[in-house]
LORO-53433 format. One record per residue: residue in three letters; residue number from 1; x, y, z of N, C-alpha, C in turn. Coordinates in steps of 0.1 Angstrom, whole numbers. Each point is the difference from the previous one (the first is absolute). Example, Ala and Ser with C-alpha at 12.3 -4.5 7.8 and 13.67 -1.06 7.14 Angstrom:
<recs>
rest/nr/n.east/n.north/n.up/ca.east/ca.north/ca.up/c.east/c.north/c.up
ALA/1/132/-57/78/-9/12/0/9/12/0
SER/2/-4/11/-7/9/11/0/-8/11/8
</recs>
This chain:
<recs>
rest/nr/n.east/n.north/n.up/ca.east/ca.north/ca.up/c.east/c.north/c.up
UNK/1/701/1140/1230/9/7/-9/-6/2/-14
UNK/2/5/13/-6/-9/1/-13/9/3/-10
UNK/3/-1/1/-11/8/8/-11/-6/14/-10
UNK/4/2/7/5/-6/17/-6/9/3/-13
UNK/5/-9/3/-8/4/11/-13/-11/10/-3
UNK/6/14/8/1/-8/13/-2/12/12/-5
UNK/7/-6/9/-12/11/13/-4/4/-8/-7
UNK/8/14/3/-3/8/-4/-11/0/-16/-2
UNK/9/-2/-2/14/5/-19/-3/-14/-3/-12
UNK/10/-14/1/5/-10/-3/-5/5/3/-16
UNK/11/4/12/-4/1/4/-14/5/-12/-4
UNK/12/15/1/4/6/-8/-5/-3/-16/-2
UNK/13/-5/-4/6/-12/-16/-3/-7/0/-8
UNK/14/-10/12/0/-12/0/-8/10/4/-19
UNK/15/11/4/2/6/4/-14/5/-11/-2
UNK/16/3/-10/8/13/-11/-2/-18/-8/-7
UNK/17/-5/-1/2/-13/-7/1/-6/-1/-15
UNK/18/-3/16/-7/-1/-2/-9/9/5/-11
UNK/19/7/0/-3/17/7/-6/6/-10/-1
UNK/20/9/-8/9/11/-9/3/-2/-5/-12
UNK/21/17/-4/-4/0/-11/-9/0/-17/4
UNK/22/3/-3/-14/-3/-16/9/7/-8/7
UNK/23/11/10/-1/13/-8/13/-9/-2/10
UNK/24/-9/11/4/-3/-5/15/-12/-12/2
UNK/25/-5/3/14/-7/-10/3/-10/2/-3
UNK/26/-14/-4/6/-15/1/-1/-1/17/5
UNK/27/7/10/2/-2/7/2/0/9/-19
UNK/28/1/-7/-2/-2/1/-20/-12/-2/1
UNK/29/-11/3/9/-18/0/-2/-8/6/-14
UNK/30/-2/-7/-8/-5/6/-12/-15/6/7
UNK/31/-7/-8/13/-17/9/0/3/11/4
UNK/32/13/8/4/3/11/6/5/10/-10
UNK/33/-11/7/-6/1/12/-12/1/9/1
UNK/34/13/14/11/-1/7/0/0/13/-6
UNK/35/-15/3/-6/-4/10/-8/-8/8/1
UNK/36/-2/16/-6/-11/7/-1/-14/-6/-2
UNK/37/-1/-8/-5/-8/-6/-11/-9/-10/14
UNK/38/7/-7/10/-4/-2/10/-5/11/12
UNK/39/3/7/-5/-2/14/15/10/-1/15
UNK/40/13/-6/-10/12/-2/8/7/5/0
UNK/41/12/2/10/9/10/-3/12/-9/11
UNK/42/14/7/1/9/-8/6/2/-9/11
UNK/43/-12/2/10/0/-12/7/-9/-14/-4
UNK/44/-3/2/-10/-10/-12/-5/-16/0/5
UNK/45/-1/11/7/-16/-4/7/-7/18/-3
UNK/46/-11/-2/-6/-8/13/-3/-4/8/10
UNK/47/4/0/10/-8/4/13/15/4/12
UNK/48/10/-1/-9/13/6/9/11/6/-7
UNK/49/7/8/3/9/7/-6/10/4/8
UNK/50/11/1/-6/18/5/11/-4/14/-2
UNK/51/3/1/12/4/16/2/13/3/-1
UNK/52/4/6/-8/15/4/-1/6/6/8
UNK/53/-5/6/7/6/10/12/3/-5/12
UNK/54/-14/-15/1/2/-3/17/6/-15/-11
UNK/55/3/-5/-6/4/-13/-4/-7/-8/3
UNK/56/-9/3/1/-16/-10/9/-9/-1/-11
UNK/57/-7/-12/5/-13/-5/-13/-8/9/12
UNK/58/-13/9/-9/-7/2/4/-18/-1/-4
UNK/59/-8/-4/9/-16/-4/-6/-8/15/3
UNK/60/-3/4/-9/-10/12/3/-21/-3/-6
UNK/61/-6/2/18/-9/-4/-2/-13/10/2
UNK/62/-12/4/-3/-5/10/-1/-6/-3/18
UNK/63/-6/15/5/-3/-3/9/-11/10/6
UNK/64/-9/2/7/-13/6/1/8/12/6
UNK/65/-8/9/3/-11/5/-10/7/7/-12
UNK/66/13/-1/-3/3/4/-14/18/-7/7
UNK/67/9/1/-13/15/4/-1/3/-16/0
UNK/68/10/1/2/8/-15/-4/12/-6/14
UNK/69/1/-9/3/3/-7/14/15/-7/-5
UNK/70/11/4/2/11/-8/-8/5/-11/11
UNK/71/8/-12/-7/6/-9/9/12/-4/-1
UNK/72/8/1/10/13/-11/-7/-2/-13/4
UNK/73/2/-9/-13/-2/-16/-2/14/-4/2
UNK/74/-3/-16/5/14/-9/-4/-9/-13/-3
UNK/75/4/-11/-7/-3/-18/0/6/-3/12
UNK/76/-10/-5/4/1/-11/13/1/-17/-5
UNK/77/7/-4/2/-1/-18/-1/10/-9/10
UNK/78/-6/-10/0/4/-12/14/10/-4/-7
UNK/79/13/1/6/11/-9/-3/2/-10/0
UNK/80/-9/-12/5/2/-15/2/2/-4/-18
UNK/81/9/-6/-5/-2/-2/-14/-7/-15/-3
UNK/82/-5/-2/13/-9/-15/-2/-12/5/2
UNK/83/-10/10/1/-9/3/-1/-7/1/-11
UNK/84/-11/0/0/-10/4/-13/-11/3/9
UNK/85/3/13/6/-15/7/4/-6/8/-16
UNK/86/7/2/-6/-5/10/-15/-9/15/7
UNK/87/8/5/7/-5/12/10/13/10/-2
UNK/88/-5/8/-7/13/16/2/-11/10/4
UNK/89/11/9/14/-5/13/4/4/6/-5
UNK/90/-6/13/-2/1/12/1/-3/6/13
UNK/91/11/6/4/5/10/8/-3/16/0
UNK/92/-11/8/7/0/11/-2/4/14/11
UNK/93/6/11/-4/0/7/11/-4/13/-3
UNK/94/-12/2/6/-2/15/-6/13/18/1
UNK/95/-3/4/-11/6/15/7/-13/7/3
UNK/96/8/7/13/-5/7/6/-3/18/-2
UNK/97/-4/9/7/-2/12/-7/12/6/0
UNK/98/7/-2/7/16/4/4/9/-4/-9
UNK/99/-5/-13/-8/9/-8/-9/4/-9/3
UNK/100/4/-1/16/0/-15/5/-4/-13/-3
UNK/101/8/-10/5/-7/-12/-2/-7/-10/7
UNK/102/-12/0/5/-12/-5/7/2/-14/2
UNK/103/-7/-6/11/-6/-15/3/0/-8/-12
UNK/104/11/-7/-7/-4/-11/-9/-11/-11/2
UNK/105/-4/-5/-8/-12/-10/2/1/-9/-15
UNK/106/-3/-11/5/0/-10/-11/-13/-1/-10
UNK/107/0/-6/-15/-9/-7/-4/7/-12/-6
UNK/108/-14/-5/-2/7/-19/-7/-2/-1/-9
UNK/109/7/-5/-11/-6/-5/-12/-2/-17/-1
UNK/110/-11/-5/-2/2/-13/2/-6/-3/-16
UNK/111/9/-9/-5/1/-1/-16/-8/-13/-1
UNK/112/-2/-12/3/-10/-11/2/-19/8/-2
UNK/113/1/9/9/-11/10/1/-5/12/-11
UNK/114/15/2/-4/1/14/-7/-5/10/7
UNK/115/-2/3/11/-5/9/11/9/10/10
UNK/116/-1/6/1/11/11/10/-11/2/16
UNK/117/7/-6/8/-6/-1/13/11/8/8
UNK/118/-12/9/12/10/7/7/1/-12/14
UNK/119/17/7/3/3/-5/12/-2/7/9
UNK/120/12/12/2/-5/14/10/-1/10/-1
UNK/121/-7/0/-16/-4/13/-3/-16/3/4
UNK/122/-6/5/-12/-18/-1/4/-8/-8/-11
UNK/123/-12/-7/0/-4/-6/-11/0/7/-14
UNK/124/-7/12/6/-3/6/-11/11/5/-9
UNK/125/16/3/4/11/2/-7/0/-10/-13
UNK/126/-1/-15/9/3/-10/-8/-7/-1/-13
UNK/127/-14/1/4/-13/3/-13/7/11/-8
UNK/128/3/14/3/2/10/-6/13/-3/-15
UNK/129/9/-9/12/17/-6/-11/-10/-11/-9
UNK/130/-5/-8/4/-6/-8/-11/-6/0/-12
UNK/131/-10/13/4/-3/6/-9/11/8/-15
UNK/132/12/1/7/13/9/-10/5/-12/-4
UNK/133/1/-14/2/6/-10/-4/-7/-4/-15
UNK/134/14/-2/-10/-5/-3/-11/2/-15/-4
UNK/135/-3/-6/-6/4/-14/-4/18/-4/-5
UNK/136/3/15/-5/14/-2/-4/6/7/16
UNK/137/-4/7/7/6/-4/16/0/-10/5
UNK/138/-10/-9/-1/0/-15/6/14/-10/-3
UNK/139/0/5/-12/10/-9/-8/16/2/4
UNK/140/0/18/1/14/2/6/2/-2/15
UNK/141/-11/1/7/2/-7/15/5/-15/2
UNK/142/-6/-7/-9/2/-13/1/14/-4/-6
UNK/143/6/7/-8/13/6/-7/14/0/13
UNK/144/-6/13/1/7/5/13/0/-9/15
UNK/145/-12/-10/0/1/-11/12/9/-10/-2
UNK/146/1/-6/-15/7/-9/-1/18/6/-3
UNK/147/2/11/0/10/4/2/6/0/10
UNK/148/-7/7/14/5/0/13/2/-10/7
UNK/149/-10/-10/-7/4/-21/9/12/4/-7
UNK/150/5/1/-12/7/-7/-5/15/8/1
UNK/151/-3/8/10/16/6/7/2/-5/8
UNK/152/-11/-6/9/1/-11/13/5/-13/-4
UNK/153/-1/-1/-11/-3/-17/-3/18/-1/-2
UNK/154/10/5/3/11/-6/-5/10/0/20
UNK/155/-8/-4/6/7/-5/13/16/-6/1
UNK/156/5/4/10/14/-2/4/5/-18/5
UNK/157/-10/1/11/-2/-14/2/-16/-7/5
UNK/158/0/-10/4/-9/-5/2/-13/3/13
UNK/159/12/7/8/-3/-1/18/-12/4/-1
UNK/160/-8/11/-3/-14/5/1/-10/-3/-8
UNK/161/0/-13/-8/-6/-2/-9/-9/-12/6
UNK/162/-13/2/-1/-7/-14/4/-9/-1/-13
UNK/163/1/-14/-8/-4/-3/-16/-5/-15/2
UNK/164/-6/0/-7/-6/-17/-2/7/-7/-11
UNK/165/14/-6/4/6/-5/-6/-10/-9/-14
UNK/166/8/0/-11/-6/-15/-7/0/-15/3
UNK/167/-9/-1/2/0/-16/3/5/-12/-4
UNK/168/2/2/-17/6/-7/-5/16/-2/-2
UNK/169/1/14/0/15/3/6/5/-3/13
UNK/170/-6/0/9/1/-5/13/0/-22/3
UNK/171/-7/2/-14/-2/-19/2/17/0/-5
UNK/172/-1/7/-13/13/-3/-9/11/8/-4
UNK/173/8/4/10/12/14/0/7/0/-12
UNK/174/-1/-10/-11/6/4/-11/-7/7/-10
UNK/175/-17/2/3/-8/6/-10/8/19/-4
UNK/176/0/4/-6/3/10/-7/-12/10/6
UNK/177/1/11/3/-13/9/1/4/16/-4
UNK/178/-9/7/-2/2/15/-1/-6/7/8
UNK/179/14/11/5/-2/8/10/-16/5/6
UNK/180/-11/1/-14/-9/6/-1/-11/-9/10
UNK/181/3/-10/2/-7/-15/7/-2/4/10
UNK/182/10/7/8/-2/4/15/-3/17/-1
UNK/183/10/8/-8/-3/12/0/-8/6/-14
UNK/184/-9/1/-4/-8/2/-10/0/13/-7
UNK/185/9/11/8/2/12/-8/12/0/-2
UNK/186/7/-7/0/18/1/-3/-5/1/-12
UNK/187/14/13/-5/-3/-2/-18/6/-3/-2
UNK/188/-7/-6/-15/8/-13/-10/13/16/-6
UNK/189/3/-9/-12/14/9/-3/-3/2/-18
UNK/190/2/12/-2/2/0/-15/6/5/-4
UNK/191/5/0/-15/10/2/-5/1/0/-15
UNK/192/11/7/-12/-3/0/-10/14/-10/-7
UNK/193/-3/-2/-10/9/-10/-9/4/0/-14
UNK/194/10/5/-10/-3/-5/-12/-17/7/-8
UNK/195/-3/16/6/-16/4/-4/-9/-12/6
UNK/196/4/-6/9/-15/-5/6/-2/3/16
UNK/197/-5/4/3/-7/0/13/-2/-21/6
UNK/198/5/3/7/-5/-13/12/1/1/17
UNK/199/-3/-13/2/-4/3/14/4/-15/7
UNK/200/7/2/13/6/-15/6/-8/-1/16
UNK/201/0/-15/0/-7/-2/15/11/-8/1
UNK/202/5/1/20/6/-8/4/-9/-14/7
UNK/203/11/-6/-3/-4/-19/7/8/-4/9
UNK/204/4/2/16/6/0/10/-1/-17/7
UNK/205/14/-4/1/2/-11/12/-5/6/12
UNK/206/-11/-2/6/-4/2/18/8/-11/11
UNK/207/3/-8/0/10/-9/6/7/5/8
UNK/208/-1/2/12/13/8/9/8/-6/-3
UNK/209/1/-14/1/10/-7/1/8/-4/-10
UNK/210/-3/8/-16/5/3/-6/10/7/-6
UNK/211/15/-6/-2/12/16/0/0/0/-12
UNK/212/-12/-1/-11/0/7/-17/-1/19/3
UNK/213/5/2/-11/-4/14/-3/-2/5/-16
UNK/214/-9/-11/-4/-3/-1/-13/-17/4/-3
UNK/215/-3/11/-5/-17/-1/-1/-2/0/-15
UNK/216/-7/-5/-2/-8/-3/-15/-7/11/-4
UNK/217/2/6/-12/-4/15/-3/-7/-10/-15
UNK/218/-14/3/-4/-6/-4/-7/-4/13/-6
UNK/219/3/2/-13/-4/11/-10/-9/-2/-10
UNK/220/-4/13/-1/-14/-3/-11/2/17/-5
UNK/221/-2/1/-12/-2/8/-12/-13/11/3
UNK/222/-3/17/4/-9/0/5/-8/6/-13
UNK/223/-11/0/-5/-4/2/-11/-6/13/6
UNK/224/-5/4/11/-9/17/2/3/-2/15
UNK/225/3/13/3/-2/6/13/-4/-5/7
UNK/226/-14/-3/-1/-14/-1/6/0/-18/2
UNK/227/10/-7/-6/0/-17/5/7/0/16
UNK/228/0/-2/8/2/-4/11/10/-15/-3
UNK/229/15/3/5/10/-14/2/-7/-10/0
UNK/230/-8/-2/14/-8/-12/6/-6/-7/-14
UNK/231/-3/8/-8/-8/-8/-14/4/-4/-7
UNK/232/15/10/0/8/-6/-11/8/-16/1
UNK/233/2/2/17/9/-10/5/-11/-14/1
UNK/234/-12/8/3/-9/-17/0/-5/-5/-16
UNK/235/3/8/-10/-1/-8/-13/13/-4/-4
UNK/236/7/-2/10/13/-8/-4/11/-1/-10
UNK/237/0/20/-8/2/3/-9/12/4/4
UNK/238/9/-13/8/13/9/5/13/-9/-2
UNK/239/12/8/-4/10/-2/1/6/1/13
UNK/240/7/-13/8/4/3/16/19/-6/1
UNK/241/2/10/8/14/-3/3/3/0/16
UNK/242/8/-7/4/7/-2/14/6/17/-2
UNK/243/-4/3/12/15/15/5/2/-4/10
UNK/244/15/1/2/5/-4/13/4/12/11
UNK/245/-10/8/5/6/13/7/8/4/7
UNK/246/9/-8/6/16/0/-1/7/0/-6
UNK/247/4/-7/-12/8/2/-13/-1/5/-10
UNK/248/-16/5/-2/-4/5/-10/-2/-13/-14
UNK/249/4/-11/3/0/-10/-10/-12/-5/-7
UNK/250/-3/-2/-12/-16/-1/-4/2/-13/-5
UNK/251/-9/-13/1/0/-6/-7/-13/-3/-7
UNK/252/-3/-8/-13/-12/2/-7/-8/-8/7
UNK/253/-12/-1/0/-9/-13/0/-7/-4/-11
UNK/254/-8/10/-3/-9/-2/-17/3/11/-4
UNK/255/4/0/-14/0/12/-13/-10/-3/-6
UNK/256/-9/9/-1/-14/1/-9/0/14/-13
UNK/257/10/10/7/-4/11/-8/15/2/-9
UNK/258/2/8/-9/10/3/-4/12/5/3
UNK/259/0/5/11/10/13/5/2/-13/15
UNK/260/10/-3/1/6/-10/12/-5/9/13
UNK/261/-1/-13/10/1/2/14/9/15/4
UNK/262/17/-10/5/7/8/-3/-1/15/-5
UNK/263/-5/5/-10/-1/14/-3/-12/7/4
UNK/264/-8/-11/4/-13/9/7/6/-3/20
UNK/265/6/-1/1/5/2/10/10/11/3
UNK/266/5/2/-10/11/9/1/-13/15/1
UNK/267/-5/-1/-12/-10/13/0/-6/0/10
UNK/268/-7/-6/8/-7/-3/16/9/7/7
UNK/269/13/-2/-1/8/7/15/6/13/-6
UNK/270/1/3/-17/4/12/-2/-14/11/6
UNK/271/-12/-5/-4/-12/8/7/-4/0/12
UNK/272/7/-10/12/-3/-1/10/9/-6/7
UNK/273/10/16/4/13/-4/1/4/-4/18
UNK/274/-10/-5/5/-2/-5/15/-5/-12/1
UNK/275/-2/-9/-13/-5/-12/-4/7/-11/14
UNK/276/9/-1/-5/9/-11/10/-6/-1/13
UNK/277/3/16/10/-7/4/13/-13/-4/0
UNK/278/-8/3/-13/-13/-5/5/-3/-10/-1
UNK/279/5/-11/-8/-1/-12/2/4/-9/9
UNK/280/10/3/7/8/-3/12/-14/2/12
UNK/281/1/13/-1/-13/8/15/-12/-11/-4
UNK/282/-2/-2/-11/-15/-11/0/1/-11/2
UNK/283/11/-4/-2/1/-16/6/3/3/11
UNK/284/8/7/6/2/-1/17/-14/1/5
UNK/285/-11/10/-1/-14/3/6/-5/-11/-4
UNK/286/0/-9/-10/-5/-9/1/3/-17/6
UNK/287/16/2/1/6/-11/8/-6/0/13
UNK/288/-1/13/10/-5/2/10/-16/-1/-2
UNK/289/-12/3/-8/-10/-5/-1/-8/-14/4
UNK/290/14/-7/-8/-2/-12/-4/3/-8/16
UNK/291/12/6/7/-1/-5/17/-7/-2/6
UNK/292/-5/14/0/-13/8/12/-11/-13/-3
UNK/293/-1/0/-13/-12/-5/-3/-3/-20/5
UNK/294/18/-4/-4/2/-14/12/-9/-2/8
UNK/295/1/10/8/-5/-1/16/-11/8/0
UNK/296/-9/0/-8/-12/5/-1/-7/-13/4
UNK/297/-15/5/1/-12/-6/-5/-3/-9/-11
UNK/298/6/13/-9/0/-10/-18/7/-12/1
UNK/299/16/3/9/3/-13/-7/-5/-14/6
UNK/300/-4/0/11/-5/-9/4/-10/-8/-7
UNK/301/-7/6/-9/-14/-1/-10/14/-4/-14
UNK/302/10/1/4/8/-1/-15/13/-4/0
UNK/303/-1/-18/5/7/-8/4/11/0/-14
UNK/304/14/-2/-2/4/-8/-16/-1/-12/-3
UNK/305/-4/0/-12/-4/-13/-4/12/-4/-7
UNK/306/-2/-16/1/16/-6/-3/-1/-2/-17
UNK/307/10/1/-2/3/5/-14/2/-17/-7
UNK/308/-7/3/-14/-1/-17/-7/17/1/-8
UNK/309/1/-10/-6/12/-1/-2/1/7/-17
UNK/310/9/1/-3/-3/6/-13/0/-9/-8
UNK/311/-5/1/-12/-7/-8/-12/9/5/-14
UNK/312/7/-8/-10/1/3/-9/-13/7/-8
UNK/313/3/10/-10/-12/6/-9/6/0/-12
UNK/314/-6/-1/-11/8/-2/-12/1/15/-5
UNK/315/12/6/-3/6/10/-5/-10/7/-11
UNK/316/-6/-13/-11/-7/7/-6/-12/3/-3
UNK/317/-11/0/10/-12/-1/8/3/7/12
UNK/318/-9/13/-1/1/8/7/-13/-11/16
UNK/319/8/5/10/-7/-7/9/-16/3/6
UNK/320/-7/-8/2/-11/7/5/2/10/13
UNK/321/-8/5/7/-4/12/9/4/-11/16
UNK/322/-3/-15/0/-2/-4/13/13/-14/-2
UNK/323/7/2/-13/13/-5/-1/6/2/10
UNK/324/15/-9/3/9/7/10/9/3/-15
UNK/325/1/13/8/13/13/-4/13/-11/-7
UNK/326/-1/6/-17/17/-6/2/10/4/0
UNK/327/-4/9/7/13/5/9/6/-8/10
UNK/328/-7/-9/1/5/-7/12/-1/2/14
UNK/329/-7/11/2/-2/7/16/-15/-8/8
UNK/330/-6/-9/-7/-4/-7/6/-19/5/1
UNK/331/-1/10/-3/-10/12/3/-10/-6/-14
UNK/332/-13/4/-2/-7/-4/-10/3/13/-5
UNK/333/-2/-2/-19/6/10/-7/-7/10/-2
UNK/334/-15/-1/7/-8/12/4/3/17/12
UNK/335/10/-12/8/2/9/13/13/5/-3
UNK/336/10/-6/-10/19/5/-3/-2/4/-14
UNK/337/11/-8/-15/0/12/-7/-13/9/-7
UNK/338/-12/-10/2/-6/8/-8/-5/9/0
UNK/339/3/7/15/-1/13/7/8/14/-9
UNK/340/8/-6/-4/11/8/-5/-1/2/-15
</recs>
């Protein structure tokens, strides 16, 4: 199974891409510059253009012994959203003299390579497109790839999913994890505040056998576009709250920044007004994850280890990294809050 864009849909990605404000997700791509200035134009790639008439992206390519060869394109990409082949097709079908539409045939872009390899088209096609590829096409392909995982990446449930659970999570079901652990193109979430731009990762109970519906939303302040959550959230520059996606109930954990939990919450779901559902849909895909993965291979390699008893810590001495948690959960304070 694959996921195609092409025509309007493509526009509309490649404009959400570089335009969007910062409510949205990584699809806020600052390398993605749609401009003259690049030798771009509305689909993001110098080397294709909508036809307004047929609503179709089309590639026009020169062809012997004179005149010009046109094609209708779509994006080709693998829907598994546990993949990382880093491979988008391009799909081509020629018109014909009639106007018709001809024998489609594939090329590959393989982005590890930076190279465009044909599948079932002819070598020499593929040499010809390479040659038209510009460095700022590279950039919107790879743009546009991480977009298409990342329509895949928000699953219903678990059933078709085979992932290499965490291990550690699997020793210790109360570790906290983000969605991104198993599915790597889910997008993080952003959002604006009070004139600032920020950005939240969730921290999920995996525990089937857990009946919480509480996930830890850790916020961080985003200073440019171009920072990536993941960096914000690993310098620890976050404010985090309990949401309860059943009640909607927030409670604090750490206040670090000025503007409370609480109201960066409220703005999270005023800009992302399916928050609750999505949070709900991610802990279920990952309650079921977390099963599958029981009766794996892994877990056999990833017995639980019996938990030490908890230890008083003094309140006013922050604990070391291999402390036990005083929270009391028994966990070293490496693997529970200091996650958060």
């Amino acid at each position: 199974m694959t996921v195609i864009f092409g025509g309007r849909r493509l526009i509309g990605i490649m404009n959400q891409s570089s335009h969007s404000s910062s409510t949205s997700g990584p699809e806020n791509d600052p390398r993605l510059q749609v401009d003259q200035a690049h030798g771009l134009d509305e689909t993001g790639f110098s080397f294709l253009r909508l036809d307004p008439k047929l609503d179709r992206l089309v590639l026009e390519m020169p062809k012997a012994p004179g005149g010009i060869q046109r094609y209708v394109a779509n994006w080709i990409c693998c829907n598994n959203p546990v993949c990382n082949c880093r491979t988008l097709r391009l799909q081509l079908a020629p018109f014909t003299a009639d106007k018709s539409v001809g024998t489609p045939f594939i090329v590959a872009l393989l982005f590890d390579e930076q190279r465009i390899e044909n599948e079932t088209g002819t070598p020499a096609f593929a040499k010809q497109l390479s040659r038209r590829f510009t460095r700022q096409d590279w950039v919107a392909a790879q743009v546009l790839y991480e977009e298409m995982k990342a329509e895949v990446s928000e699953p219903g449930d678990a059933t078709d999913l085979d992932v290499e659970f965490p291990a550690d999570v699997l020793r210790d079901p109360a570790i906290l994890m983000a969605v991104q652990e198993v599915l790597p193109y889910a997008r993080d979430m952003y959002f604006e505040s009070h004139g600032q731009d920020w950005c939240v990762r969730e921290r999920y109970c995996t525990n089937p056998d857990c009946p919480c519906a509480e996930v830890a939303l850790c916020f961080a302040p985003r200073p440019s576009q171009a920072t990536h959550a993941l960096r914000l959230i690993t310098d620890k520059i976050t404010t985090t709250a309990w949401l309860n996606w059943k009640t909607a109930a927030v409670r604090p954990i750490k206040e670090i920044h000025q503007i409370p939990s609480a109201t960066l919450v409220g703005a999270l779901h005023v800009s992302h007004p399916d928050l609750l559902e999505r949070l709900e849909r991610r802990q279920r895909v990952l309650h079921g994850l977390h099963k599958k993965a029981r009766n794996g291979p892994l877990a056999r390699r990833s017995a639980p280890l019996p938990r030490p008893p908890a230890s008083p810590v003094s309140k006013e001495k922050k604990p070391e990294r291999y402390d036990p948690c005083p929270c009391g959960s028994g966990k070293k304070f490496k693997f529970c809050c200091e996650r958060l």
